[in-house]
C-alpha positions as CSV (number, residue, x, y, z in Angstrom):
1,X,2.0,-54.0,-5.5
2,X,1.7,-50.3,-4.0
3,X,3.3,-47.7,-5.7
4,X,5.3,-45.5,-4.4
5,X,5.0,-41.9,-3.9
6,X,8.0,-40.2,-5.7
7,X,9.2,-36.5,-5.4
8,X,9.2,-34.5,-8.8
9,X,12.5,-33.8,-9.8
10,X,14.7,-30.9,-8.0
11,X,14.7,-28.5,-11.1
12,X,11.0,-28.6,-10.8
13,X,10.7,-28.1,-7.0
14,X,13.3,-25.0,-7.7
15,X,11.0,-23.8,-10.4
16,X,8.0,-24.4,-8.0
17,X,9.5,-22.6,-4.7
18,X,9.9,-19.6,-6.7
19,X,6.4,-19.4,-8.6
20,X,4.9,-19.9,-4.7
21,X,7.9,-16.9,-3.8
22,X,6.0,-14.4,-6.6
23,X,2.4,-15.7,-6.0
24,X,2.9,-14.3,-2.4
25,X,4.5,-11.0,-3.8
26,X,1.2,-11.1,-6.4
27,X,-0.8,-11.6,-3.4
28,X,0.5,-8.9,-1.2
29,X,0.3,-6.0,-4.1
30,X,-3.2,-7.1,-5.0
31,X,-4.7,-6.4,-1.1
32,X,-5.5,-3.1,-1.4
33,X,-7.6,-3.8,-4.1
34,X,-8.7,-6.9,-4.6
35,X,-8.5,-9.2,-1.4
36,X,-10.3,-12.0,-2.8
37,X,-8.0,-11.8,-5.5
38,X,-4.8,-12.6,-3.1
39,X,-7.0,-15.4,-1.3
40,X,-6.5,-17.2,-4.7
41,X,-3.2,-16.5,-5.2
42,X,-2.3,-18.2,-1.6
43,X,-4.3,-21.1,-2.6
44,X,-2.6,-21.6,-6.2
45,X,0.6,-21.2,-3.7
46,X,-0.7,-24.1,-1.8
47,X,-1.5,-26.3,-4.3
48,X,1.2,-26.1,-6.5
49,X,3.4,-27.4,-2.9
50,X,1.4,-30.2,-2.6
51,X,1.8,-31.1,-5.9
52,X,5.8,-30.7,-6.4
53,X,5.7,-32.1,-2.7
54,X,7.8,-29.5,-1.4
55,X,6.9,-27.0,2.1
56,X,6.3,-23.7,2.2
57,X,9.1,-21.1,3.5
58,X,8.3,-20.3,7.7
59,X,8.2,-17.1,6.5
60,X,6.2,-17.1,4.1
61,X,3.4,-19.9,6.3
62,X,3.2,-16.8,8.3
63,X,1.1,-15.2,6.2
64,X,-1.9,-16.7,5.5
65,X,-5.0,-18.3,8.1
66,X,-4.4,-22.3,8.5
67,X,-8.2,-22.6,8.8
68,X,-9.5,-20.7,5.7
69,X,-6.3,-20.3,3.9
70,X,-7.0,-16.5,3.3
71,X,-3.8,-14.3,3.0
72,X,-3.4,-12.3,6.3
73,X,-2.5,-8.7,6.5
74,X,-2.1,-7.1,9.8
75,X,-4.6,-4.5,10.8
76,X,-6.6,-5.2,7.9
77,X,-7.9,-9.0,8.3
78,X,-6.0,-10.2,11.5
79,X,-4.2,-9.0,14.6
80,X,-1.4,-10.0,15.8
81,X,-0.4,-10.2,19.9
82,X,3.3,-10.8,21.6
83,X,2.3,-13.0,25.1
84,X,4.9,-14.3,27.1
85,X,6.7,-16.9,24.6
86,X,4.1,-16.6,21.4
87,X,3.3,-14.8,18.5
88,X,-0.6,-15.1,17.8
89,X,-2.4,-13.9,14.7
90,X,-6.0,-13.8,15.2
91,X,-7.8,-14.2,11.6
92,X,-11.0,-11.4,11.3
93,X,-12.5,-13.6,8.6
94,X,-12.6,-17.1,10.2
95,X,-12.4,-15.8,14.0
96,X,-9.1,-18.8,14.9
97,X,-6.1,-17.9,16.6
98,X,-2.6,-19.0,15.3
99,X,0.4,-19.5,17.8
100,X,3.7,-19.2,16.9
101,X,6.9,-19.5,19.5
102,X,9.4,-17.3,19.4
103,X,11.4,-17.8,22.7
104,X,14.1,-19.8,20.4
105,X,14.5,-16.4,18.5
106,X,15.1,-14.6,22.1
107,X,17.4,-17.3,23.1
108,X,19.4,-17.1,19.9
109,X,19.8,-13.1,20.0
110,X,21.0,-14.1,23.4
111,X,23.6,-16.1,22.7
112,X,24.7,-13.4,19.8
113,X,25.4,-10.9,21.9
């Protein structure tokens, strides 16, 4: 008989969304200083969401390389272009190129106004 996968309980997924929430505040006050440092922090992020089974906040994906898992920082370790309907960070470490659309974004001021 398989067993099945089950998701933690949601106290612990609340308790888990926020310690990812501060590691990425840790991660972004320790640049400066110690990059490698905030490389670590992003990858304790990341493994306490695959443990509690839970995603990581848009925003928050946003900032770190999907290929080295490095925390990104613009002008320092990545660029970042506007094309036509993308966003596209461009990781200095690991030389690969994120795409993220943002015409929904456009088309949702739109309809705002």
């Amino acid at each position: 008989m398989k067993r099945k996968h089950q998701k933690k309980p949601i106290e612990q997924q609340k308790i888990a969304l926020e310690r990812i929430k501060v590691l990425f505040k840790e991660a972004k006050a320790a640049f400066k200083e110690y990059p490698k440092l905030s490389d670590k922090y992003v990858d304790r992020a990341r493994k306490i969401a695959m443990k509690y089974k839970i995603s990581i906040p848009s925003s928050l994906k946003k900032q770190f390389c999907k290929h080295c898992y490095c925390y990104l920082m613009p002008a320092e370790n990545c660029t970042v272009r506007l094309t036509k309907q993308k966003i596209v960070y461009y990781c200095k470490s690991c030389k690969h190129y994120a795409r993220y659309p943002y015409n929904t974004e456009i088309k949702a001021r739109r309809a705002r106004l």
